[in-house]
N, CA, C and O of each residue as an XYZ file, in Angstrom:
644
protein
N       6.137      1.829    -25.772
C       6.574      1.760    -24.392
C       7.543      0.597    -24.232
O       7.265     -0.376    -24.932
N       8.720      0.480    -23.389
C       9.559     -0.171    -23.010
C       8.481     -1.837    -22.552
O       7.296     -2.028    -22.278
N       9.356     -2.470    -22.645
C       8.758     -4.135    -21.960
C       8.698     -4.002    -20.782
O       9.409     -3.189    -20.190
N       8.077     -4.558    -20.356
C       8.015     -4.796    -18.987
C       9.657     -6.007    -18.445
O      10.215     -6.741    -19.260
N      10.007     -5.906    -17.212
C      11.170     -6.420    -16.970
C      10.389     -7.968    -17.006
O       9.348     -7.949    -17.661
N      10.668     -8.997    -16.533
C      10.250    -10.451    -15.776
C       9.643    -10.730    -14.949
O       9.917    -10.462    -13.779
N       8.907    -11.186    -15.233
C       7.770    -11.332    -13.549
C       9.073    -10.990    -12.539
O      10.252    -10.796    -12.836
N       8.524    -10.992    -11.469
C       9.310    -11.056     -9.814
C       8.871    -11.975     -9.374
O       7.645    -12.054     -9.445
N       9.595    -13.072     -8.732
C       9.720    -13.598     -7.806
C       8.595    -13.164     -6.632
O       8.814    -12.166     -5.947
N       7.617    -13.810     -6.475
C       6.555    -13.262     -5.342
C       7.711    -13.016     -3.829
O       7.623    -12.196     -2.915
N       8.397    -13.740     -4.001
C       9.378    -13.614     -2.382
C       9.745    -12.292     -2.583
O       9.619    -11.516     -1.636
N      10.143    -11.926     -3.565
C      10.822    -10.771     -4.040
C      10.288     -9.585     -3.417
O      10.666     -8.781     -2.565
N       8.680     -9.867     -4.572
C       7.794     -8.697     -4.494
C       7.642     -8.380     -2.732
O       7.909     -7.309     -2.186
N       7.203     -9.478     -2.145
C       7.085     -9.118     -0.503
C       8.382     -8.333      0.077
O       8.287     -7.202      0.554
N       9.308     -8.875      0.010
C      10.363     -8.411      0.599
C      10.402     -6.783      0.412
O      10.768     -5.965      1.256
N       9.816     -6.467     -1.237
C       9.742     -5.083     -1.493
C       8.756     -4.696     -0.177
O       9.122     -4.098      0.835
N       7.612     -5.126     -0.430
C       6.680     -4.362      0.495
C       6.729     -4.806      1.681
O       5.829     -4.365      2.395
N       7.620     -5.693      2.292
C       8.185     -5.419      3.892
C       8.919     -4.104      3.753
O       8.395     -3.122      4.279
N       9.907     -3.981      3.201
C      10.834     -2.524      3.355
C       9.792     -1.569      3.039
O       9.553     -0.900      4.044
N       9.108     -1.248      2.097
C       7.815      0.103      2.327
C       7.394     -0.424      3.965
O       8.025      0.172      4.838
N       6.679     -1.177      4.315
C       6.427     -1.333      5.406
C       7.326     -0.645      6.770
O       7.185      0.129      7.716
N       8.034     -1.272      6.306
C       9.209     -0.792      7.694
C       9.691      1.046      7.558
O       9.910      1.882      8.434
N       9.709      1.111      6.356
C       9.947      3.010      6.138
C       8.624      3.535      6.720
O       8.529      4.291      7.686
N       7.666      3.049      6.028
C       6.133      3.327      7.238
C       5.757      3.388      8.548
O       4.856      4.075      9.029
N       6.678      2.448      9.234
C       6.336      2.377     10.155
C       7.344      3.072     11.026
O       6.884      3.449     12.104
N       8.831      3.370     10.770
C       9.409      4.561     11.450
C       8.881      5.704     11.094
O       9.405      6.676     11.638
N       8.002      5.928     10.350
C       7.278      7.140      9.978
C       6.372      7.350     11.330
O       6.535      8.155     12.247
N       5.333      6.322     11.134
C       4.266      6.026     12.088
C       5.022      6.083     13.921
O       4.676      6.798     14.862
N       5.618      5.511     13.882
C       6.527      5.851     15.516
C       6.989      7.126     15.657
O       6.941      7.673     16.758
N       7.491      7.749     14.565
C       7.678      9.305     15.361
C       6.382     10.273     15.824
O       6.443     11.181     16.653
N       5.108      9.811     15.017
C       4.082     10.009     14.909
C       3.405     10.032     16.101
O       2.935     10.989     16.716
N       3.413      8.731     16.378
C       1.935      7.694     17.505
C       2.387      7.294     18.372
O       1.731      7.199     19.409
N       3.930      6.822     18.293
C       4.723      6.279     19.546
C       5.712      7.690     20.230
O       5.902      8.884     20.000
N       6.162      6.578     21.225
C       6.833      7.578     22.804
C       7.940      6.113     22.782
O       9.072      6.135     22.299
N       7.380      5.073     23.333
C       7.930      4.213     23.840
C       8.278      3.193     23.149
O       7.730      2.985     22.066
N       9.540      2.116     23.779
C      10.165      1.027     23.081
C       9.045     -0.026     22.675
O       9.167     -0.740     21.680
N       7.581     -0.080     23.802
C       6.242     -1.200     23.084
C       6.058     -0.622     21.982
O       6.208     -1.408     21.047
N       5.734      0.670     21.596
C       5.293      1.694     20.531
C       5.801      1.256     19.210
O       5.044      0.912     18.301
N       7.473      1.277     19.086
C       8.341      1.444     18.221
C       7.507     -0.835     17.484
O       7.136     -1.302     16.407
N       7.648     -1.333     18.812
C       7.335     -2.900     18.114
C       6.155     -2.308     17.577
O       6.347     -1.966     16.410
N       5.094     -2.076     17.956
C       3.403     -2.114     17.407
C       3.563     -0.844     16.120
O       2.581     -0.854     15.377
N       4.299     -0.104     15.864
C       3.957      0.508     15.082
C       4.522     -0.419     13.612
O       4.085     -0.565     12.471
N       5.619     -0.873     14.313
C       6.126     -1.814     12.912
C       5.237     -2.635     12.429
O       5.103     -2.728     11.208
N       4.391     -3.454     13.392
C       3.326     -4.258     12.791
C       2.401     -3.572     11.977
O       1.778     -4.065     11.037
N       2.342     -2.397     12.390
C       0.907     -1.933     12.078
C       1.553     -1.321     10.721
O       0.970     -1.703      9.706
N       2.795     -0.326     10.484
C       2.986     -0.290      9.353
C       3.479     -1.851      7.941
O       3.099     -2.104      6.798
N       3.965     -2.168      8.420
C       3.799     -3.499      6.977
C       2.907     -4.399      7.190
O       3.043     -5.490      6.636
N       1.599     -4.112      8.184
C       0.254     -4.663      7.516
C      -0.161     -3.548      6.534
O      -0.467     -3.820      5.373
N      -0.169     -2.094      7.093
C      -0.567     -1.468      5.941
C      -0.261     -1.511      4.620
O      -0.963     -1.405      3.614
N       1.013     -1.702      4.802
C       1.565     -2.030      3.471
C       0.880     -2.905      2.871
O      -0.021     -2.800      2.039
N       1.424     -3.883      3.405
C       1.012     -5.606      2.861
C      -0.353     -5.434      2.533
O      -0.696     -6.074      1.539
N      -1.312     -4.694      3.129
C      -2.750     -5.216      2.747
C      -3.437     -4.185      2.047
O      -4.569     -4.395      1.612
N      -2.821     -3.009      1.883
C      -3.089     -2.042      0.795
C      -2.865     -2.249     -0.988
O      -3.603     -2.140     -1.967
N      -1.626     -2.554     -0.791
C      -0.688     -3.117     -1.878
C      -1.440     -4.512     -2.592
O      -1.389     -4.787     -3.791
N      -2.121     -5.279     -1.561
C      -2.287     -6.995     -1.906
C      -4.045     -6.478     -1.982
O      -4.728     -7.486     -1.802
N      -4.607     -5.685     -2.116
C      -6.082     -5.434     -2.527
C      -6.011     -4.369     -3.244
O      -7.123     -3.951     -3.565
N      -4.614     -3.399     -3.852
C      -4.774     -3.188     -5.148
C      -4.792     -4.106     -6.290
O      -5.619     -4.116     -7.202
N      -3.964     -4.737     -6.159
C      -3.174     -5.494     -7.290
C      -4.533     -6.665     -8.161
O      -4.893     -7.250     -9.183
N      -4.689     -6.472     -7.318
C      -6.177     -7.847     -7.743
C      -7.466     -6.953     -8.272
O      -8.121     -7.325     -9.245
N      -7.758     -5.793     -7.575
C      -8.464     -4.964     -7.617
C      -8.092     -4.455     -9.516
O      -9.009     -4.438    -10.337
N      -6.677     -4.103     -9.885
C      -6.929     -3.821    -11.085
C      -6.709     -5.023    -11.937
O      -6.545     -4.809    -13.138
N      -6.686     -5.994    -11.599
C      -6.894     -6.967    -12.968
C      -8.422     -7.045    -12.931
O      -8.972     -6.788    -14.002
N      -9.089     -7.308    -12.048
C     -10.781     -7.425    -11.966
C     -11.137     -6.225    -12.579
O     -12.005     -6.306    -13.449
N     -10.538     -4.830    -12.256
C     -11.989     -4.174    -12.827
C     -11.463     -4.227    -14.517
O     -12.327     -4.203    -15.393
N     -10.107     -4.293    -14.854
C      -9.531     -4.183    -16.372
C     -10.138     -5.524    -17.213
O     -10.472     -5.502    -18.398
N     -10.186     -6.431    -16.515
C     -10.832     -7.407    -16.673
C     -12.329     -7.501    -17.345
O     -12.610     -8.031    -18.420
N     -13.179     -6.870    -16.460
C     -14.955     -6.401    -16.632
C     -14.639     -5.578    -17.338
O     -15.701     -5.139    -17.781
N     -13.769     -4.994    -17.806
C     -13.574     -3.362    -18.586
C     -13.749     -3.784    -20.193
O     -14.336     -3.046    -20.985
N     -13.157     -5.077    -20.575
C     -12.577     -5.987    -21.417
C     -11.382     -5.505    -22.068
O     -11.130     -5.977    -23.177
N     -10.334     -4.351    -21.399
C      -9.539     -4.058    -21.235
C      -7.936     -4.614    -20.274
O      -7.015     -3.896    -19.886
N      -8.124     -6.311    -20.108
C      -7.403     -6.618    -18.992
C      -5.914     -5.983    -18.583
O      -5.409     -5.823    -19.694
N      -5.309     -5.706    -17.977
C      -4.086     -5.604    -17.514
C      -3.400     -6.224    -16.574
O      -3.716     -5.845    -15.446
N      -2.404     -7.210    -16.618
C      -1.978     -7.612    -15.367
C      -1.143     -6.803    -14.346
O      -0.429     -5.968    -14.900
N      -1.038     -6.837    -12.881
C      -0.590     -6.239    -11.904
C       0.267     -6.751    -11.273
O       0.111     -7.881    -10.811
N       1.389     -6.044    -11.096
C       2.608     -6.967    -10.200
C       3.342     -6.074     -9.299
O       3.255     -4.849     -9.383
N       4.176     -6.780     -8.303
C       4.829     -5.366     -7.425
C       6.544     -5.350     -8.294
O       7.116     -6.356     -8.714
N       6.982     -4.143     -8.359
C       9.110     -5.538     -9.120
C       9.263     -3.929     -8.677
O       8.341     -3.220     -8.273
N      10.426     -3.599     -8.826
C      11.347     -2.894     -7.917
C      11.967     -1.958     -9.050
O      12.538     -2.397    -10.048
N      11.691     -0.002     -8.629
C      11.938      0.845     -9.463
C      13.815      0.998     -9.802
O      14.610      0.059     -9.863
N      14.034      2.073     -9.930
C      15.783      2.092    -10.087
C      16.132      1.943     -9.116
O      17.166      1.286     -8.995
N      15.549      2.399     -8.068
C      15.830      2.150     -6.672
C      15.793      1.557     -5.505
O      16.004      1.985     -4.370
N      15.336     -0.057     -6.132
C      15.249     -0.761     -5.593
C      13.886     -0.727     -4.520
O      13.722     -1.440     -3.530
N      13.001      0.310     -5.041
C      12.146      0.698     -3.900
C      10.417     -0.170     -4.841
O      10.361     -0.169     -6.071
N       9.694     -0.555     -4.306
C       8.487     -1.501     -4.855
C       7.565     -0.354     -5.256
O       7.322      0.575     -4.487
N       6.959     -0.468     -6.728
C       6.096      0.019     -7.864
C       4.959     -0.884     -7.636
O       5.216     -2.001     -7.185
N       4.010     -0.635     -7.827
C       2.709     -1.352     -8.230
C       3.053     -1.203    -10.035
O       3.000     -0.039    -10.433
N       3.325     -2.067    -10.907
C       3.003     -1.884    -11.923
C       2.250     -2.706    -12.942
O       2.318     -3.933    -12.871
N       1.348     -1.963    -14.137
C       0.220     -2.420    -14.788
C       1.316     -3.028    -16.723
O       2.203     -2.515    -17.405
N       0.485     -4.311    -16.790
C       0.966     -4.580    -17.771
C       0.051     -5.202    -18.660
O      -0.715     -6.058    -18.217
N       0.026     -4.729    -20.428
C      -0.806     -5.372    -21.104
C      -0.454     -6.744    -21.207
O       0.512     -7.329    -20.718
N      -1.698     -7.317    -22.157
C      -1.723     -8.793    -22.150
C      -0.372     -9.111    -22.925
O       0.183    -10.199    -22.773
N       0.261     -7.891    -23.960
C       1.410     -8.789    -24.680
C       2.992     -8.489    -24.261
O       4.018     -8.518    -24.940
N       2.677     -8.084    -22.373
C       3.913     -8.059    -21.713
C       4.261     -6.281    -21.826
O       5.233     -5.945    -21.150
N       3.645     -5.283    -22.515
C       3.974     -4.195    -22.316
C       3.304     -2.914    -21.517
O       2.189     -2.411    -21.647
N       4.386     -2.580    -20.651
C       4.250     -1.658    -19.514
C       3.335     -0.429    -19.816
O       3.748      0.576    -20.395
N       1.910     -0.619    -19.323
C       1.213      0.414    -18.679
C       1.150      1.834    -18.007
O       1.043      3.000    -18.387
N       1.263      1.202    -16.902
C       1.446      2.483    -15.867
C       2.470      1.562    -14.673
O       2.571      0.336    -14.640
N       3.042      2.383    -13.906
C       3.849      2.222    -12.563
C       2.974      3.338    -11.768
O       2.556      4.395    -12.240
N       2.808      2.874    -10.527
C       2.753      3.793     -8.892
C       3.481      2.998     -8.272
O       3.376      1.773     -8.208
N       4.479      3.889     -7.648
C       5.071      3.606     -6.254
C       4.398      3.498     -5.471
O       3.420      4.185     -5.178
N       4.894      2.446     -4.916
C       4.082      1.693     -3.460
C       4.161      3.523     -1.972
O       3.338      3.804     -1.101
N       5.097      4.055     -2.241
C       5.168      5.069     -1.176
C       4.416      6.194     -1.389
O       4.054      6.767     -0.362
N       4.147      6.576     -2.224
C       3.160      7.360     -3.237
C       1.462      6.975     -2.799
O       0.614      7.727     -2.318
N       1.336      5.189     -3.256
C       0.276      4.403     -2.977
C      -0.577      4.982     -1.319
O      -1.677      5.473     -1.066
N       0.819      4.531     -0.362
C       0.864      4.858      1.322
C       0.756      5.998      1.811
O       0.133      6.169      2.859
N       1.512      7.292      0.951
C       1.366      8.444      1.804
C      -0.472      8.515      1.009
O      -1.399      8.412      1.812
N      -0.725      8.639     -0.091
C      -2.147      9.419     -0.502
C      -3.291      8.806      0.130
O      -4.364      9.408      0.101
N      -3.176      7.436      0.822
C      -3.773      6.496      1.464
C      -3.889      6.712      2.985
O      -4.662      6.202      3.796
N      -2.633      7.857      3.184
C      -3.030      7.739      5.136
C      -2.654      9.261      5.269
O      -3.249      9.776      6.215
N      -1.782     10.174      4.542
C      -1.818     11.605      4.758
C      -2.722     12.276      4.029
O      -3.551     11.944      3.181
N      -2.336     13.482      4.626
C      -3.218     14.993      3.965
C      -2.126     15.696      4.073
O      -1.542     15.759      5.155
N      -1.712     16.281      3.063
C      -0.448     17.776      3.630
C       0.599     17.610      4.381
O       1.189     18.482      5.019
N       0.929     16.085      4.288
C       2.174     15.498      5.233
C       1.571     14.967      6.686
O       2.219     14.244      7.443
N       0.648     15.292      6.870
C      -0.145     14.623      8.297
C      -0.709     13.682      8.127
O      -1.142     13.535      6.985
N      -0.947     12.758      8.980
C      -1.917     11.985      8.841
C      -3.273     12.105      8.863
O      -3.683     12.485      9.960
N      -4.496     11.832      7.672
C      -5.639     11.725      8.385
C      -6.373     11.549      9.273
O      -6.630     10.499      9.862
N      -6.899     12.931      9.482
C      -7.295     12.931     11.087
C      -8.263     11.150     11.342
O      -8.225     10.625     12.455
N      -8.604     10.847     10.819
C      -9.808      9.662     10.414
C      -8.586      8.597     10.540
O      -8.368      7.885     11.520
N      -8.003      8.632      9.600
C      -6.538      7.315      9.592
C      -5.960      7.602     10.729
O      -5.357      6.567     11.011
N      -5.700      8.656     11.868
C      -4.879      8.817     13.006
C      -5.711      8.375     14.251
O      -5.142      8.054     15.294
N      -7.100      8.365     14.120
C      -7.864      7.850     15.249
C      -7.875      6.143     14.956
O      -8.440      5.330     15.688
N      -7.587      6.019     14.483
C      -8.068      4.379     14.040
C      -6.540      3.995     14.088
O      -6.343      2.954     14.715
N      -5.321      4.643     13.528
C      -3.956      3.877     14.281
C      -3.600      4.032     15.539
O      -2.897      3.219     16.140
N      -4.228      5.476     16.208
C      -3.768      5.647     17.342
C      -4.721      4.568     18.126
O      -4.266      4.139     19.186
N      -5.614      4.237     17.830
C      -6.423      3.385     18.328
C      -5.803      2.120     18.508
O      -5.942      1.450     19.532
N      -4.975      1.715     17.317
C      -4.336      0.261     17.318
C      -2.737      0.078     17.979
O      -1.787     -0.694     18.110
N      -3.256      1.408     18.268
C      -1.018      1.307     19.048
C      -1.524      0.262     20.702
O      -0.968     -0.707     21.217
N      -2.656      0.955     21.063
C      -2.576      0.064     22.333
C      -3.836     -0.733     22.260
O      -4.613     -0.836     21.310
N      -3.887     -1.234     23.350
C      -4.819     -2.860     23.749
C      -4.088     -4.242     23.032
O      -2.916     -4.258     22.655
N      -4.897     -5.220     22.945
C      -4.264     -6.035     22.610
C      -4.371     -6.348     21.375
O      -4.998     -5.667     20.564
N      -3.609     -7.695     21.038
C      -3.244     -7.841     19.522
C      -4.428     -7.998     18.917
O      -4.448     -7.735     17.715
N      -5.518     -8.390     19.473
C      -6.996     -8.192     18.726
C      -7.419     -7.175     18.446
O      -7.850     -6.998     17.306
N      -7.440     -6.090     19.467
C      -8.068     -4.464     19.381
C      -7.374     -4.363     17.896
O      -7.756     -4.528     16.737
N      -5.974     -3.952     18.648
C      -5.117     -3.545     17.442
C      -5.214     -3.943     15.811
O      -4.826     -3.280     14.849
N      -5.919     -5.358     15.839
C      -6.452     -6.081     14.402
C      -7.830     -5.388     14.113
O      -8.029     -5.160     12.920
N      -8.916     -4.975     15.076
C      -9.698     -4.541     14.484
C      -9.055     -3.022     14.150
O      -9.148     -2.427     13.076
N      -8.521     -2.661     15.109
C      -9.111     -1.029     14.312
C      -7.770     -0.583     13.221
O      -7.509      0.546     12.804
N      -6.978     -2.003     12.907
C      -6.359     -1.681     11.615
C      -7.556     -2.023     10.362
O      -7.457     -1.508      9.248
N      -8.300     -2.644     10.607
C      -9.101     -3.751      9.813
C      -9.831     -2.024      9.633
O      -9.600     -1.411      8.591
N     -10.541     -1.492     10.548
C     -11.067     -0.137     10.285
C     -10.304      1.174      9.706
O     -10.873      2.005      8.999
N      -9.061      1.245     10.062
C      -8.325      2.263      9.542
C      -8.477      1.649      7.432
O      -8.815      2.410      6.525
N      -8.176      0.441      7.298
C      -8.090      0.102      5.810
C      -9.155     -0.011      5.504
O      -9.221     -0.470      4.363
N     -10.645      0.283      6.195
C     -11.961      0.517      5.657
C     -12.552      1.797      5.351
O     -13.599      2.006      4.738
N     -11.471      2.911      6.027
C     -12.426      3.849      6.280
C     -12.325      4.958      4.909
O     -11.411      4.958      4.085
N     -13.180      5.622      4.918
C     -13.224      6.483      4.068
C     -11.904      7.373      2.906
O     -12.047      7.604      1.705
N     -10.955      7.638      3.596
C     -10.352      8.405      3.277
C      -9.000      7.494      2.929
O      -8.036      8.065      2.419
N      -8.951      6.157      3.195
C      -8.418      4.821      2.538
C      -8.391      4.905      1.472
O      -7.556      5.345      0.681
N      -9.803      4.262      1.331
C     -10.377      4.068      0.147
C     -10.802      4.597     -0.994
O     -10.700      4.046     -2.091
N     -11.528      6.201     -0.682
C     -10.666      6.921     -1.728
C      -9.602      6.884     -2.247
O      -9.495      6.445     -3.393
N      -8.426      7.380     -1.472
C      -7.281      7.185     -2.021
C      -7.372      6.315     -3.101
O      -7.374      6.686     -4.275
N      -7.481      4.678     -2.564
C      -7.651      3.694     -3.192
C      -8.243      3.761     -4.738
O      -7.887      3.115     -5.723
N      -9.512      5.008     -4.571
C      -9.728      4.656     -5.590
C      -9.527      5.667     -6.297
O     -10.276      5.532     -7.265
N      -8.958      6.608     -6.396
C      -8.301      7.575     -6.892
C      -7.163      6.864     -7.574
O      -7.096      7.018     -8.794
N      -6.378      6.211     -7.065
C      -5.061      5.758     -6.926
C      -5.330      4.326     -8.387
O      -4.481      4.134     -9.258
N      -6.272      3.764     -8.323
C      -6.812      2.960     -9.354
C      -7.307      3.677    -10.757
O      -6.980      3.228    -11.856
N      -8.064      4.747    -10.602
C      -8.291      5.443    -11.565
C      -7.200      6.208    -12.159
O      -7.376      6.688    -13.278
N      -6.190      6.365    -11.601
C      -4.624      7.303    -11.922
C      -4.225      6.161    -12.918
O      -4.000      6.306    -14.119
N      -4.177      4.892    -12.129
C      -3.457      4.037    -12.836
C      -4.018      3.466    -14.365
O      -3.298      3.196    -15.326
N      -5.519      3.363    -14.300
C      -6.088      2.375    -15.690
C      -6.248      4.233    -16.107
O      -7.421      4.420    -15.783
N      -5.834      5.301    -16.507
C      -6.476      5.795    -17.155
C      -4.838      6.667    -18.094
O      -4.844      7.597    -18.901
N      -3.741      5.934    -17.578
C      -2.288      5.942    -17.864
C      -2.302      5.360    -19.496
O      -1.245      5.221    -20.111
């Protein structure tokens, strides 16, 4: 397998998963929003998803590769297209597996191009009240069931590459 490129720059890596974020979240506004408040709250709400999906994989597979005694390190760095990969790397710098971070997001909040009915009550939940509501029932949308599968589907795709 090819080398892995150079670490990234952690500024880097974020910046990747602000832009997934922000493609998410004009996703999420044609979706959940109507209005110009809508279009702000959905942006938040999509690059937290991002940000906090992405930032509890990445740790998630060095720990379990880790206990596995299989370690792999995890980083976000940017495909041909400039678009952010989750990718897995052995201990002597050579490339694993890649998932796209958008890949990561849709299997994490759709079904069949929709959103989970389960993931759509819990964002539609966070479009309104205030910036607290809106923190819990993102805090619940990234707990709930059909998350976390993903999640762990999405982990098992990757260590079994």
């Amino acid at each position: 397998m090819p080398h892995s490129p150079a670490p990234m720059d952690p500024d880097d890596a974020q910046a990747l998963l602000y832009a997934e974020g922000e493609r998410l979240a004009r996703r999420l506004a044609q979706t959940l929003g109507g209005g110009e408040g809508d279009v702000a709250r959905a942006h938040l709400i999509g690059l937290s998803l991002a940000v906090n999906l992405v930032n509890a994989l990445v740790p998630t597979v060095e720990q379990v590769t880790r206990h596995a005694g299989r370690p792999l390190h995890a980083q976000v760095v940017a495909d041909g297209r400039g678009r952010a990969v989750v990718e897995t790397v052995t201990p002597d710098g050579e490339r694993h597996a890649r998932l796209p971070v958008d890949d990561l997001l849709d299997s994490a909040l759709y079904r069949g191009g929709r959103l989970h009915p389960t993931v759509a009550a819990h964002l539609g939940d966070a479009m309104g009240g205030s910036e607290h509501h809106a923190t819990r029932a993102l805090a619940a949308c990234l707990k709930s069931a059909p998350v976390l599968d993903a999640l762990r589907r999405q982990l098992t795709a990757l260590l079994k590459q």
